[in-house]
KEZA-709611 format. One record per atom (N, C-alpha, C): residue in one letter; x, y, z. Coordinates in pm, whole numbers, padded with zeros to 5 digits, always signed. Example, Ala and Ser with C-alpha at 12.3 -4.5 7.8 and 13.67 -1.06 7.14 Angstrom:
# residues 2
A+01319-00569+00780;A+01230-00450+00780;A+01320-00330+00780;S+01285-00225+00708;S+01367-00106+00714;S+01290+00003+00787;
This chain:
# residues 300
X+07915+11668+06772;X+08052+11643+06819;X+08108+11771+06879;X+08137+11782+07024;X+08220+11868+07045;X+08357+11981+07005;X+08383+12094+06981;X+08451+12139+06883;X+08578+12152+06992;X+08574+12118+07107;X+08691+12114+07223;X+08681+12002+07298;X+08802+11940+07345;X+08800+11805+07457;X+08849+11877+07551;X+08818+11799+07678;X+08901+11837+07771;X+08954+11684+07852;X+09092+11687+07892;X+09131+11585+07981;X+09238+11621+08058;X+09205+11594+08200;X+09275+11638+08314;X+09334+11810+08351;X+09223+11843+08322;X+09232+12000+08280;X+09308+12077+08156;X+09345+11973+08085;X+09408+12055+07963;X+09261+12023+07830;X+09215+12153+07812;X+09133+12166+07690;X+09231+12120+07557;X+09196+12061+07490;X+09220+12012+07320;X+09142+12026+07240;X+09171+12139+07151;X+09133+12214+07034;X+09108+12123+06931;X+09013+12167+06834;X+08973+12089+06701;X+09163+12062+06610;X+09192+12218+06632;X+09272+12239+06598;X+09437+12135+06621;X+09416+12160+06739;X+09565+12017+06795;X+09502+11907+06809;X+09381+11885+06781;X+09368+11708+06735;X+09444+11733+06609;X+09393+11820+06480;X+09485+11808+06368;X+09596+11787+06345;X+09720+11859+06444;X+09830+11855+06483;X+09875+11721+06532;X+09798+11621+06641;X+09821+11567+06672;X+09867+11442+06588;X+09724+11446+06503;X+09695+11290+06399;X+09846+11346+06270;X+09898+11485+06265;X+09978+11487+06142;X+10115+11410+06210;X+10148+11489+06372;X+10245+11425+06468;X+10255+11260+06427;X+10108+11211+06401;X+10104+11055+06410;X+10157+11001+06280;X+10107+11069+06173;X+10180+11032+06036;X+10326+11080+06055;X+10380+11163+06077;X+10541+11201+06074;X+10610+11103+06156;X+10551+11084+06269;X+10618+10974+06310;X+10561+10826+06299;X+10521+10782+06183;X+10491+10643+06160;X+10598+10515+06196;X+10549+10400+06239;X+10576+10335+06325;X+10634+10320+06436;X+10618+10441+06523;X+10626+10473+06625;X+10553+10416+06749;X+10595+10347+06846;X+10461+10287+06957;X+10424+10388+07013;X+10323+10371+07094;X+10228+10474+07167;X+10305+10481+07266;X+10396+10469+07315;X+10511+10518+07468;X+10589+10551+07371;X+10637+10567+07255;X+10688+10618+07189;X+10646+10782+07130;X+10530+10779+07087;X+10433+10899+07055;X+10431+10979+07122;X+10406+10918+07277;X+10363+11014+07400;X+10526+11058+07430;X+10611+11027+07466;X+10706+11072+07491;X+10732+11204+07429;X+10739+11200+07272;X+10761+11272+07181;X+10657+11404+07177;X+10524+11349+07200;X+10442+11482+07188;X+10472+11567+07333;X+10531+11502+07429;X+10505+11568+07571;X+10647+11633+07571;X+10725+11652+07481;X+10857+11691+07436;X+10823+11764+07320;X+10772+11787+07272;X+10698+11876+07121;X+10613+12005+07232;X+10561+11950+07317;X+10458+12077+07404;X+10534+12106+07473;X+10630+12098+07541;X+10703+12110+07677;X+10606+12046+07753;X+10580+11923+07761;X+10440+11950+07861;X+10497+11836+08015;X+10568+11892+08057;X+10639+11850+08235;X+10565+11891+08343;X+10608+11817+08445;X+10520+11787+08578;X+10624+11890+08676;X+10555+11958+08793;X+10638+12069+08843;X+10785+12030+08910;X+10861+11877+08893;X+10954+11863+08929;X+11043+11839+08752;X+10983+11869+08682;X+11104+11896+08545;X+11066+11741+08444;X+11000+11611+08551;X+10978+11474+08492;X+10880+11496+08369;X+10874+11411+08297;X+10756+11457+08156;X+10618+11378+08170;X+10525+11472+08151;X+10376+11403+08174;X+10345+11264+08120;X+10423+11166+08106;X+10429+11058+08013;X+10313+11032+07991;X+10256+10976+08151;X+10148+10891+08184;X+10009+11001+08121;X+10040+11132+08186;X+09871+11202+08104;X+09863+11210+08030;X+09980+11195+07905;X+09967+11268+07768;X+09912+11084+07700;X+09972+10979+07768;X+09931+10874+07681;X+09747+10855+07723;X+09730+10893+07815;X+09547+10869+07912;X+09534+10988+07823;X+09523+11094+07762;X+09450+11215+07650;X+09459+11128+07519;X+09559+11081+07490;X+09588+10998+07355;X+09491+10887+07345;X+09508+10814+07422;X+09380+10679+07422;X+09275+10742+07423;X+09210+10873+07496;X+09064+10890+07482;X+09043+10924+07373;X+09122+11024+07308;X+09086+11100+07186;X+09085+10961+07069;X+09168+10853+07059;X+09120+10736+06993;X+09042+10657+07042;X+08997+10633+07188;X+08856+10574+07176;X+08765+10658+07145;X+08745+10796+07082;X+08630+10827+07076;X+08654+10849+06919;X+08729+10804+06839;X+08751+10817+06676;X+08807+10973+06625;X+08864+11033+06687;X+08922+11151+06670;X+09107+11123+06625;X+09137+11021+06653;X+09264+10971+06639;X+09261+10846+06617;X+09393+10806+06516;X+09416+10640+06516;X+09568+10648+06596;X+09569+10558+06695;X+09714+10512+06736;X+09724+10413+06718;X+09853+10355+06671;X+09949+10224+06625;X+09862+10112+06717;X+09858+10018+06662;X+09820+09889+06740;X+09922+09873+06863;X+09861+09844+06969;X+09930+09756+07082;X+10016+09642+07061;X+10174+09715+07091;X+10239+09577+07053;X+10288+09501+07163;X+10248+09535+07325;X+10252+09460+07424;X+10171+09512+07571;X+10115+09401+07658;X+10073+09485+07704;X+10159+09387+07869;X+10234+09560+07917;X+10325+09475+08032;X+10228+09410+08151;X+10309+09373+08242;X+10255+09305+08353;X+10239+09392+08476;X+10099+09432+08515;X+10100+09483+08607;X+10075+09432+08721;X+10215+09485+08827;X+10184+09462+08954;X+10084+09438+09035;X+10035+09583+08998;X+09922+09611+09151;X+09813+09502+09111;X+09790+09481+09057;X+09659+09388+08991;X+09667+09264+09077;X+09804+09217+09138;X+09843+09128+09246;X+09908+09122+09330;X+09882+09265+09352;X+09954+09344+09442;X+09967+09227+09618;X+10045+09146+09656;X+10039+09085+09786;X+10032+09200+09929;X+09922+09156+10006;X+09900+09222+10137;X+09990+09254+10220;X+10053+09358+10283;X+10182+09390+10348;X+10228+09243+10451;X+10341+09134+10488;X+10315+09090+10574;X+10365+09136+10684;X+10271+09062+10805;X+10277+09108+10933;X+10481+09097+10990;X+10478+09228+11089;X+10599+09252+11116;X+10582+09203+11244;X+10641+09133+11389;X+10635+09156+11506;X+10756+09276+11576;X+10674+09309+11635;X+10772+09430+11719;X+10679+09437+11841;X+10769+09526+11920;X+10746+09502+12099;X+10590+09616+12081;X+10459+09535+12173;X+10333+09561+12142;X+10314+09566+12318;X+10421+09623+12451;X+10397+09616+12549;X+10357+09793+12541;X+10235+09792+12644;X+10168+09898+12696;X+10303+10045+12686;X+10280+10131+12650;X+10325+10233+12623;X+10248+10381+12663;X+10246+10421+12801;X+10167+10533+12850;X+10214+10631+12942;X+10164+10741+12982;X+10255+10841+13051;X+10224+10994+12983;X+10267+11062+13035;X+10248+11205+12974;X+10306+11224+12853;X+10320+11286+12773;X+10343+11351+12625;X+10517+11367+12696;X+10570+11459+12803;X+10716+11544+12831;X+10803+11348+12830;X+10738+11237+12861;X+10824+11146+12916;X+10839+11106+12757;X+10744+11109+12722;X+10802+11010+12572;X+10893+11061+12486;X+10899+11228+12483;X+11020+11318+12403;X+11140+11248+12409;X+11216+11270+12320;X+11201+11342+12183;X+11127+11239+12084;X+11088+11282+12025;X+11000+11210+11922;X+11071+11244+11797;X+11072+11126+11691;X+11173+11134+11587;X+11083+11094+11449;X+11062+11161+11341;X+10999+11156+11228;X+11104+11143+11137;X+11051+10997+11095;X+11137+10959+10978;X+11061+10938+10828;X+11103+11056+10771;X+11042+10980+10611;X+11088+10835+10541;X+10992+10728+10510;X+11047+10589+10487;X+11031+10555+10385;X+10965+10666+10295;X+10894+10586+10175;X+11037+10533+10096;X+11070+10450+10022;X+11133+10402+09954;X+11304+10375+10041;X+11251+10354+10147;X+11372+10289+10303;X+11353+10188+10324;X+11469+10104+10392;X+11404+09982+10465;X+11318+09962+10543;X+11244+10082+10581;X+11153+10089+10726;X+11020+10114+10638;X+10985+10126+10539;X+10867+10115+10433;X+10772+09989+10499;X+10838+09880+10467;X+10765+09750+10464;X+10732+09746+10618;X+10752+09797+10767;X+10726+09837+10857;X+10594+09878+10875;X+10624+10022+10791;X+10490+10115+10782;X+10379+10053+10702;X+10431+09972+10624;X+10281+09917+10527;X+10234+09839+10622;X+10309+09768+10722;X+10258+09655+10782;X+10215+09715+10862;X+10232+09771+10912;X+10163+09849+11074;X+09974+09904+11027;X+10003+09979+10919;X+09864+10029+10861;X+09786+09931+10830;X+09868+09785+10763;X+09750+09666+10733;X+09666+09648+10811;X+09762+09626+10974;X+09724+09510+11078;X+09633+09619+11161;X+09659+09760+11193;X+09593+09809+11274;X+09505+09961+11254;X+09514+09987+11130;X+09452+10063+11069;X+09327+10040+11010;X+09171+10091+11017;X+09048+10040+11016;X+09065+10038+10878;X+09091+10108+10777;X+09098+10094+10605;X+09190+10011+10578;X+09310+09956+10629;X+09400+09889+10600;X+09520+09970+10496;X+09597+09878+10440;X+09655+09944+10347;X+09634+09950+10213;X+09707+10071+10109;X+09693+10081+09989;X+09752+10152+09940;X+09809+10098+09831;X+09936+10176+09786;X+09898+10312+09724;X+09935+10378+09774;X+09939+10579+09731;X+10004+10564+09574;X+09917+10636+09485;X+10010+10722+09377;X+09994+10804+09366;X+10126+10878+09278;X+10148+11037+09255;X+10244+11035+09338;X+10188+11153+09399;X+10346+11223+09448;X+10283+11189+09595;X+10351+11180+09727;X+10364+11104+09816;X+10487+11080+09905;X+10480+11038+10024;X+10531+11077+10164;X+10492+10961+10285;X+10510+10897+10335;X+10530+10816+10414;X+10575+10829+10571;X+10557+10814+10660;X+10691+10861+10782;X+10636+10800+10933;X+10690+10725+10988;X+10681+10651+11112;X+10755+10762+11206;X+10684+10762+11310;X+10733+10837+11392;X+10743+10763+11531;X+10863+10782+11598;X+10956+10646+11720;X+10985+10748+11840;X+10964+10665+11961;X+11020+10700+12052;X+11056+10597+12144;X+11160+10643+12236;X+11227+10533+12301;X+11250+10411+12196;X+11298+10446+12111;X+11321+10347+12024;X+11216+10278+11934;X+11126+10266+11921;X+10955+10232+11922;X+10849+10322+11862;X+10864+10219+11772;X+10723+10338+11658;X+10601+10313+11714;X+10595+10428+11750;X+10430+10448+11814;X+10294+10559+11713;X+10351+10584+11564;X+10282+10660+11479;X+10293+10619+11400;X+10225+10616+11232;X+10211+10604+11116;X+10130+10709+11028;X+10215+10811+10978;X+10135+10914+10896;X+10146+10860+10716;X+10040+10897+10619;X+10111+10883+10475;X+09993+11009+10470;X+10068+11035+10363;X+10007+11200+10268;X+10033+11143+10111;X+09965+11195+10040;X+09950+11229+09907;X+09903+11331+09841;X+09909+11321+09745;X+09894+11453+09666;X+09674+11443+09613;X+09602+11577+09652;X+09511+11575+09716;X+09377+11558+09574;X+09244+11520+09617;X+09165+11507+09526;X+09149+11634+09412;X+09151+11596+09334;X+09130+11729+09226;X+09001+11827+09280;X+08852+11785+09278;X+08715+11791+09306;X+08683+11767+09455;X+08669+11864+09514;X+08626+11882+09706;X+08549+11997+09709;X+08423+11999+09620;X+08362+12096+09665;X+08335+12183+09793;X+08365+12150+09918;X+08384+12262+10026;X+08483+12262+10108;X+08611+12217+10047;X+08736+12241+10038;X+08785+12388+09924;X+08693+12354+09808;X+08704+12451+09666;X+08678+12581+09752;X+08527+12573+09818;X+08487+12701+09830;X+08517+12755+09959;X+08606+12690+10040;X+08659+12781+10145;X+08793+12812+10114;X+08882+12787+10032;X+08952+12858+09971;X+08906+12967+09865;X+08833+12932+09802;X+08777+13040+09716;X+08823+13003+09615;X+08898+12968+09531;X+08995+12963+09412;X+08919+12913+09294;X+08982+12953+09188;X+08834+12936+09053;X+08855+12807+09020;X+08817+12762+08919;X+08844+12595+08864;X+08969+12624+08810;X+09026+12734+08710;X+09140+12708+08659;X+09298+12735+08726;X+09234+12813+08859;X+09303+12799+08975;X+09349+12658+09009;X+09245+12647+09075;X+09222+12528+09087;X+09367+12415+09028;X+09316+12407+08920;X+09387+12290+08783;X+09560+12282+08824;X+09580+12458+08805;X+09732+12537+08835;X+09789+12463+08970;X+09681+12492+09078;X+09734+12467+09182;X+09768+12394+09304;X+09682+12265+09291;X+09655+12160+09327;X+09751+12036+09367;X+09871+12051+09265;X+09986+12027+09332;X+10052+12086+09449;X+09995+12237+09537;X+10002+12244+09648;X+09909+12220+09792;X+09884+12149+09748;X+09807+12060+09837;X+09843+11885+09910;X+09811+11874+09962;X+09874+11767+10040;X+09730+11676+10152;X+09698+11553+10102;X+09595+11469+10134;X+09639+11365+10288;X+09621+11396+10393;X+09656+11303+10479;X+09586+11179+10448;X+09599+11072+10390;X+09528+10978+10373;X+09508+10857+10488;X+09646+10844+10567;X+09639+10768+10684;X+09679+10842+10835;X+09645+10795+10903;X+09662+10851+11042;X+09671+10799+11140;X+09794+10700+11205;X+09720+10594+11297;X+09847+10617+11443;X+09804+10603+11545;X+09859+10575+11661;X+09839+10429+11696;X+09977+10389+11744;X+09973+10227+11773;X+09876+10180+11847;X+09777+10067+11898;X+09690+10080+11965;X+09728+10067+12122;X+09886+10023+12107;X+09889+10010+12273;X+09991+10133+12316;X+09979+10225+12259;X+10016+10382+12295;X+09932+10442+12367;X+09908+10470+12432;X+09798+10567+12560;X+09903+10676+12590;X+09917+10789+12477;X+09960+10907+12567;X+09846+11041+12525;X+09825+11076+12597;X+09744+11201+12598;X+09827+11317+12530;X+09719+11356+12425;X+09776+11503+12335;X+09889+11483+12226;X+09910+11309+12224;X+10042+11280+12120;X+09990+11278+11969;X+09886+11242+11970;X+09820+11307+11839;X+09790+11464+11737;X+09746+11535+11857;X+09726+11655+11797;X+09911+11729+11804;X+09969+11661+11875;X+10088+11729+11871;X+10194+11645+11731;X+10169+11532+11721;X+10218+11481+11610;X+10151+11593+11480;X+10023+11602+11496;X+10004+11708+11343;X+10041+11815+11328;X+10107+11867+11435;X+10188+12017+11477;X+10307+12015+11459;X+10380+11869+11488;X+10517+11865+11416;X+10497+11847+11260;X+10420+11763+11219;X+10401+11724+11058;X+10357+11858+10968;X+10294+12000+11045;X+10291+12068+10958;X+10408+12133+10959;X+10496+12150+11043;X+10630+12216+11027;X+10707+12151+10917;X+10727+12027+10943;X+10809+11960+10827;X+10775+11896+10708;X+10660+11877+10675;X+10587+11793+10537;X+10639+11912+10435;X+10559+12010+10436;X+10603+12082+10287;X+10742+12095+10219;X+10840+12143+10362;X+11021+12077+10359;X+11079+11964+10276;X+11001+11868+10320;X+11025+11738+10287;X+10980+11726+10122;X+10862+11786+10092;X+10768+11757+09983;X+10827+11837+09894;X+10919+11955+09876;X+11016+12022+09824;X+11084+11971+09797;X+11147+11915+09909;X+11307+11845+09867;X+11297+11697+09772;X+11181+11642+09758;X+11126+11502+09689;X+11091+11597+09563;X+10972+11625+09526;X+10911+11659+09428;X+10985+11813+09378;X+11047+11894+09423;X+11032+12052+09368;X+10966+12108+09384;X+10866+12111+09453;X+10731+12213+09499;X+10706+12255+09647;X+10667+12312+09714;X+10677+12311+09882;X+10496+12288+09883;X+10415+12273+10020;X+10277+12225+10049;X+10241+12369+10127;X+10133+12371+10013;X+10063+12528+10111;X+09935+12547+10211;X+09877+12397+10202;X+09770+12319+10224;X+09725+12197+10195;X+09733+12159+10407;X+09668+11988+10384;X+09537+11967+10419;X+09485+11864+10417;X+09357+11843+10417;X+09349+11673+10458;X+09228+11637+10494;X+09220+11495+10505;X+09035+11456+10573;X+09013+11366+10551;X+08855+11285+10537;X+08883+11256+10731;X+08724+11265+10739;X+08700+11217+10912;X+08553+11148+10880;X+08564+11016+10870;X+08435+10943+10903;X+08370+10978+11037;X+08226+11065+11020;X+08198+11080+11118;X+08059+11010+11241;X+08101+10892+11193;X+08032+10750+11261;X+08121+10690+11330;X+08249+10693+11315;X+08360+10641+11378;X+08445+10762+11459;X+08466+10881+11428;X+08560+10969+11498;X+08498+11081+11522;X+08554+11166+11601;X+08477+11319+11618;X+08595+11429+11562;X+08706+11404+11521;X+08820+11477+11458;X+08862+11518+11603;X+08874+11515+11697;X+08916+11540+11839;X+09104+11572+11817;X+09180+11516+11776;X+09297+11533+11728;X+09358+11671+11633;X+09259+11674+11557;X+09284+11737+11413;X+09190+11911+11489;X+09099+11904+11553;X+09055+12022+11622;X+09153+12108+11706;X+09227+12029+11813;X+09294+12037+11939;X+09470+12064+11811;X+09489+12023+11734;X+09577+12104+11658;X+09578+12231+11558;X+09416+12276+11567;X+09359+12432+11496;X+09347+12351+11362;X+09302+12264+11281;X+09235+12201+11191;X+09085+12267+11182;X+09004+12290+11061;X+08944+12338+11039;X+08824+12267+10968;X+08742+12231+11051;X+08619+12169+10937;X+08541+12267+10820;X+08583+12245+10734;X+08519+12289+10609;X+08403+12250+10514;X+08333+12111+10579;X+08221+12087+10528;X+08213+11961+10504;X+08153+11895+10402;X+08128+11689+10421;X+08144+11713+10271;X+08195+11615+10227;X+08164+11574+10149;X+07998+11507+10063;X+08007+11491+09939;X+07846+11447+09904;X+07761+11325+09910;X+07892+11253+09926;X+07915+11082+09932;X+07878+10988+09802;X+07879+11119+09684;X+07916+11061+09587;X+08035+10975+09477;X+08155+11016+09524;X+08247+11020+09446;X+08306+11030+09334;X+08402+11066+09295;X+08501+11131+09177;X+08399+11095+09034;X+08371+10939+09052;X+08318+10884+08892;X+08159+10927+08889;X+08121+10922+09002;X+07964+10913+09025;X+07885+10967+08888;X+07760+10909+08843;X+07658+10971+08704;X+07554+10979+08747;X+07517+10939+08938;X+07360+10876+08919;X+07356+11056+08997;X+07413+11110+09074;X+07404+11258+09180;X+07315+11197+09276;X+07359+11084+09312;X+07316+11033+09456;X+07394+10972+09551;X+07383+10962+09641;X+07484+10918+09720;X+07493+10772+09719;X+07630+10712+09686;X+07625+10591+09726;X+07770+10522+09832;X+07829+10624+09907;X+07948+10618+10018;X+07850+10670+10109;X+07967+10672+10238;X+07935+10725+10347;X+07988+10889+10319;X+07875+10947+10424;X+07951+11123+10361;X+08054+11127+10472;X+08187+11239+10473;X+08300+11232+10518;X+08300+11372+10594;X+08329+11413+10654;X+08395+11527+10705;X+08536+11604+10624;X+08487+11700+10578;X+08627+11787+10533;X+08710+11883+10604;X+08821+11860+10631;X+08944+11895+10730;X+09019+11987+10658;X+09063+12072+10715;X+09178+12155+10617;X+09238+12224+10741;X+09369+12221+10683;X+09512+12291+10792;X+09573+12395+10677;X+09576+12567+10697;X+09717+12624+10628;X+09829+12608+10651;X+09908+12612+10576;X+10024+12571+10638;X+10072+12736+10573;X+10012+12864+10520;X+10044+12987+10526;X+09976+13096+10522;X+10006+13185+10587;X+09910+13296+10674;X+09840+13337+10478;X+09913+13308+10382;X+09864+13368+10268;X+09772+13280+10215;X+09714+13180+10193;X+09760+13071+10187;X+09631+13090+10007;X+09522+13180+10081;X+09413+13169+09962;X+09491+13264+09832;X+09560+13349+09863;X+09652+13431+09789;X+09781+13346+09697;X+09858+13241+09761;X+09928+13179+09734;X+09826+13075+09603;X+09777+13006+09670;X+09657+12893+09568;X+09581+12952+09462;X+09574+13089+09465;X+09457+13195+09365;X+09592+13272+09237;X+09681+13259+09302;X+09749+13344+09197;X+09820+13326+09100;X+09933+13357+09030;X+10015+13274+08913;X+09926+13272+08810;X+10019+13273+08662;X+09972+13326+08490;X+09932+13177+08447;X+09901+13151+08365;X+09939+12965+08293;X+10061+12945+08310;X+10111+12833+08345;X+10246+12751+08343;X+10351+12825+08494;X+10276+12879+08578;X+10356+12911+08673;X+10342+12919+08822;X+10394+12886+08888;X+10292+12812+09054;X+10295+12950+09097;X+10264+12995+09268;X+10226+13057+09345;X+10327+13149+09355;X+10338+13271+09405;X+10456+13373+09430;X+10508+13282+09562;X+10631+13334+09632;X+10679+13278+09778;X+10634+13344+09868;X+10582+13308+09969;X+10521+13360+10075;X+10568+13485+10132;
């Protein structure tokens, strides 16, 4: 038996399992959203906008009792989850007439963050119908934003908060694993990327990722409490040549293994990906490498 756990980068001592299971007798009949609340308020243990780790501290709690290290209270309900039936965005109509011309005619171009706007159900729909992955709902921390001109959304960006494990993402930053753990909330995952299909303007792409690095980390501050020191994002390279993401100084950093996050067999069973990375500061490996336990990056 292991004399340390680890889950989601926090190691757990022989020692604070003890703590934990006495936590469990002191507070007897307590539910397990009850427990977790309380222990993540006993550690200080908060997420970098001040909210409390609810959700990780109850995912450490269940493992350490599925593996007999802890008893938690019986399940006294188990709610109804959404996503499990989660319904497909439905289709929106909006004006789908030819849209082309130089980059100077279509200015000004207007970026709107939508996530939780009326213009949300827009953006989901647009990514369903014309986006090759379709849609899927982002968690964590997250960002949304249609971008319009002449009245007319002709873009769809979403970002999220980025894979823990990118081995040549890791090593062109350099940063150790416990770096790493610290700092990862400054990072930022382009997960979607789409231009309308009946948009034909030349260079509106790589210039859309030139406005989005000016303003995402802004934005990602003013939502969460943290600013973005580095984004990143996947290029299937059977389908695209990153032509966009180059022509905006994007940086290929290597492929992925095409294993993924869960993988046990160390063989490939995805397609391998292209790894992308943008700084968004001249410091940026300095910023991601530095800071004690419990404290993010100095300011640029």
């Amino acid at each position: 038996m292991p004399t340390r756990w680890r889950y989601r980068g926090r190691e757990i001592s022989t020692e604070e399992i003890v703590l934990i299971r006495q936590f469990i007798a002191e507070h007897a009949g307590a539910s397990r959203r009850a427990l977790s609340a309380k222990l993540c308020e006993a550690w200080g243990w908060k997420q970098a906008n001040g909210a409390s780790r609810d959700m990780v501290c109850r995912g450490l709690l269940l493992m350490l009792h599925r593996a007999g290290q802890i008893e938690l209270p019986r399940v006294r309900f188990t709610p109804h989850n959404p996503l499990v039936r989660r319904q497909r965005p439905t289709p929106v109509l909006i004006d789908t007439l030819p849209l082309s011309g130089p980059l100077s005619r279509l200015r000004p171009l207007d970026f709107q963050p939508v996530r939780r706007s009326g213009e949300e159900p827009l953006f989901n729909s647009l990514i369903e119908q014309h986006h090759y992955l379709g849609y899927e709902q982002p968690v964590g921390e997250h960002l949304k934003y249609l971008v319009w001109a002449r009245g007319r959304p002709v873009a769809c960006l979403a970002w999220s908060s980025a894979p823990r494990h990118l081995g040549s993402r890791d090593r062109f930053i350099g940063w150790s694993a416990e770096a790493r753990r610290r700092n990862i909330r400054f990072l930022a995952y382009n997960t979607r990327f789409l231009i309308l299909p009946w948009v034909q303007v030349e260079h509106l792409a790589s210039h859309i990722l030139g406005r989005m690095a000016k303003q995402l980390s802004e934005d990602w501050e003013r939502i969460y409490g943290h600013p973005i020191y580095f984004l990143e994002t996947f290029i299937d390279p059977e389908r695209y040549r990153g032509t966009c993401y180059r022509a905006a100084n994007w940086v290929l950093m290597g492929r992925t293994t095409g294993r993924g996050k869960d993988d046990q067999t160390k063989r490939p069973n995805r397609s391998i990906k292209e790894v992308w990375g943008y700084p968004l500061r001249r410091r940026f490996r300095e910023l991601l490498g530095a800071g004690k336990e419990g404290h993010g990056p100095a300011a640029d």
